[in-house]
N, C-alpha and C positions, 0 to 999 in steps of 0.2 A: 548578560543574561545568565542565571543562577543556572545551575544543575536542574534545581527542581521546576523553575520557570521551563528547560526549555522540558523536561518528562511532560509535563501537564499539557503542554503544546503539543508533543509528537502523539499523546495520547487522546485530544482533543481532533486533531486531524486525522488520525488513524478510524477512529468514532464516524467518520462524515465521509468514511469509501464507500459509495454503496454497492448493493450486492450484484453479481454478474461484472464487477469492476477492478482494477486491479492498481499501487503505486509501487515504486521501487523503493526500498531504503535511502536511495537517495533521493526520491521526489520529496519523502517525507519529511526528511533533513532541510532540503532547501523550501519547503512550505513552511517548516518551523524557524529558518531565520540563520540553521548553519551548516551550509550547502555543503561541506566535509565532511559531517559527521552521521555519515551513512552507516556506520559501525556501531555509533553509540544508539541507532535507531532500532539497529538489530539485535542488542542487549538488551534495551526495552521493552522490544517486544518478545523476546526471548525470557524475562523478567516479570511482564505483566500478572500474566497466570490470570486476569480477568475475563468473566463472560461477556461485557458489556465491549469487551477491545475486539475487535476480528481482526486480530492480528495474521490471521491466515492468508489477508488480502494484500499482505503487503510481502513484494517479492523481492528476489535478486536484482541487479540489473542485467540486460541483457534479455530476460524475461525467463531466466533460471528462477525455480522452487524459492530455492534458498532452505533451511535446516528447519525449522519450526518445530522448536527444542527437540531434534531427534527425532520426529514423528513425518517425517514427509508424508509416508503416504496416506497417515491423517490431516494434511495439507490437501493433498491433489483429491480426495473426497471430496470435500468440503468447498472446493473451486470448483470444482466439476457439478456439483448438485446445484451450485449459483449457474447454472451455463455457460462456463469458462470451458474452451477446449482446451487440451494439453497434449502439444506432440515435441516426441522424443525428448520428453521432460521439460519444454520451453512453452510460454504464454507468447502470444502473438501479441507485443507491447502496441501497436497499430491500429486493434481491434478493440482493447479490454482496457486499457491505460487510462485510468482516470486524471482527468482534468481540471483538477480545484476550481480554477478561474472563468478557465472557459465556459464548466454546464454548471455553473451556480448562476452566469449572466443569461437573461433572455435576447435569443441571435434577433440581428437585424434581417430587417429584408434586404434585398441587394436592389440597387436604383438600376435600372437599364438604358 
């Protein structure tokens, strides 16, 4: 996969977090196909400079900020007006962690 194949991809997936939800640079890496390259996700989006990316949604691991070119606390706005809480600087990954796979399928019932 080219450089530019895997942007289009991290940028593609980044487009489909929706709002009140949250990935990590590395969820993002490995939704695009290169589960290491959680840095080159955070250049990306560091890089974008688009309105259409909300790159804002996409955190550290751990459920840390992460640097959003310099502007955190135009990050922790912008989470917070989605209904994201933030304590002691961390996302509660448990709560907010979006799930590519899992809510784009409709849940079974369970059999009893």
């Amino acid at each position: 996969m080219s450089t530019r194949d895997f942007t289009s991809r991290v940028l593609s997936i980044v487009r489909r977090i929706p709002p009140g939800r949250v990935a990590t640079y590395g969820d993002v890496a490995a939704m695009a196909g290169r589960p290491r390259a959680a840095r080159a996700v955070g250049n990306i989006m560091k890089s974008s400079g688009r309105p259409d990316i909300p790159a804002h949604r996409v955190i550290a691991a751990g459920g840390k900020l992460g640097g959003y070119g310099g502007n955190e606390s135009m990050k922790r706005a912008l989470l917070m007006a989605e209904g994201i809480v933030i304590s002691n600087a961390r996302i509660k990954l448990n709560k907010y962690r979006w799930k590519a796979f899992t809510e784009s399928k409709p849940r079974r019932a369970r059999r009893r």
